[in-house]
C-alpha positions in Angstrom: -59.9 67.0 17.1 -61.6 70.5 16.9 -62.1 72.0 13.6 -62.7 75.8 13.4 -63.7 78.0 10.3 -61.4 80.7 11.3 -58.9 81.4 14.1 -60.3 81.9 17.6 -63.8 79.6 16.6 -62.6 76.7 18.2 -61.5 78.5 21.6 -64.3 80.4 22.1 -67.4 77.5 21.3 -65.4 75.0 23.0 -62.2 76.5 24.7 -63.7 75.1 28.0 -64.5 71.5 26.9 -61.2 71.0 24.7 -59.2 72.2 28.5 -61.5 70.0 30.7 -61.0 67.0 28.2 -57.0 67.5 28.1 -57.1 67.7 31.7 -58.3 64.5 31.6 -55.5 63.1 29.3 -57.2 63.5 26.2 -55.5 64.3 23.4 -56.5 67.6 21.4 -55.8 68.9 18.3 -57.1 72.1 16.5 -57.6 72.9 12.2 -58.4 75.7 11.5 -59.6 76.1 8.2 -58.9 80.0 7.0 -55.9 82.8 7.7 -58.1 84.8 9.5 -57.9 87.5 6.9 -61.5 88.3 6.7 -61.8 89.2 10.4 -62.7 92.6 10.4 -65.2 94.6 8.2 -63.1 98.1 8.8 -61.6 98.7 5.2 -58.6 100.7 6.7 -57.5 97.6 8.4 -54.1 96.0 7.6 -55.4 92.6 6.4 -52.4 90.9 6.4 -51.6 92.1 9.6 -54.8 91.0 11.0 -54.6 87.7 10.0 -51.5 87.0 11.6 -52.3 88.5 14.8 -55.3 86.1 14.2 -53.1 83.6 14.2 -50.4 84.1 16.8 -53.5 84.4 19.4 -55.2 80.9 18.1 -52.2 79.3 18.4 -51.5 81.1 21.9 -54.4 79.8 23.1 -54.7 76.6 21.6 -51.3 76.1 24.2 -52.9 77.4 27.5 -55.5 74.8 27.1 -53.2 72.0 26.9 -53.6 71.0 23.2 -51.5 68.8 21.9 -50.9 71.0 18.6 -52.6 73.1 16.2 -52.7 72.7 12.0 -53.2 75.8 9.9 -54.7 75.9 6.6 -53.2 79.5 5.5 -56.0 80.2 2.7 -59.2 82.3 2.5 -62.3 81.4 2.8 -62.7 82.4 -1.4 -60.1 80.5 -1.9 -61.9 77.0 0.0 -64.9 77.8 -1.8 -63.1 78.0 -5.4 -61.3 74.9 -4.7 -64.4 73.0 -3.1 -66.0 74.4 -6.3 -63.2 72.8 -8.5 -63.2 69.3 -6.4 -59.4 70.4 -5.8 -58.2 68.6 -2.0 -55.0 70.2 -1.5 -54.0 72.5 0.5 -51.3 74.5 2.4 -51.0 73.8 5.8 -48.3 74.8 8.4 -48.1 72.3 11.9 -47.6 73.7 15.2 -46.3 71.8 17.7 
């Protein structure tokens, strides 16, 4: 299992590793912690457009290099921080397959 802060993390510091171990018959899954939203520092951006192009690209990728799925925690990284704050171990998650 790789586990990335935001989308694209995990592909690019170990996109090459994850597809060589797959290759291999391993078994891969990606989390990625955050939505994504926080991706750009351009205040014109459309963030909730961002984030889900942010997505649809992680997920994209996550495919090409053979993984067997990919789980999405659809927060921001405030929101971890307030809930690791609180002790609170919930969160909303969407599965791709």
């Amino acid at each position: 299992m790789a586990i990335g802060a935001h989308p694209d993390d995990i592909e690019f510091g170990a996109g090459g590793t994850l597809a060589k171990w797959a290759a291999a018959g391993c078994v891969v899954h990606h989390l990625v912690c955050t939505d994504g939203s926080k991706g750009t520092w351009n205040p014109d951006a459309d963030i909730r457009r961002h984030a889900l192009q942010h997505t649809r690209d992680s997920v994209a990728i996550a495919g090409r290099l053979n993984s067997r799925d990919v789980v999405l925690w659809f927060v921001t990284a405030a929101l971890i921080a307030l809930m690791l704050s609180l002790g609170a171990a919930m969160f909303w998650t969407a599965r791709f397959v």
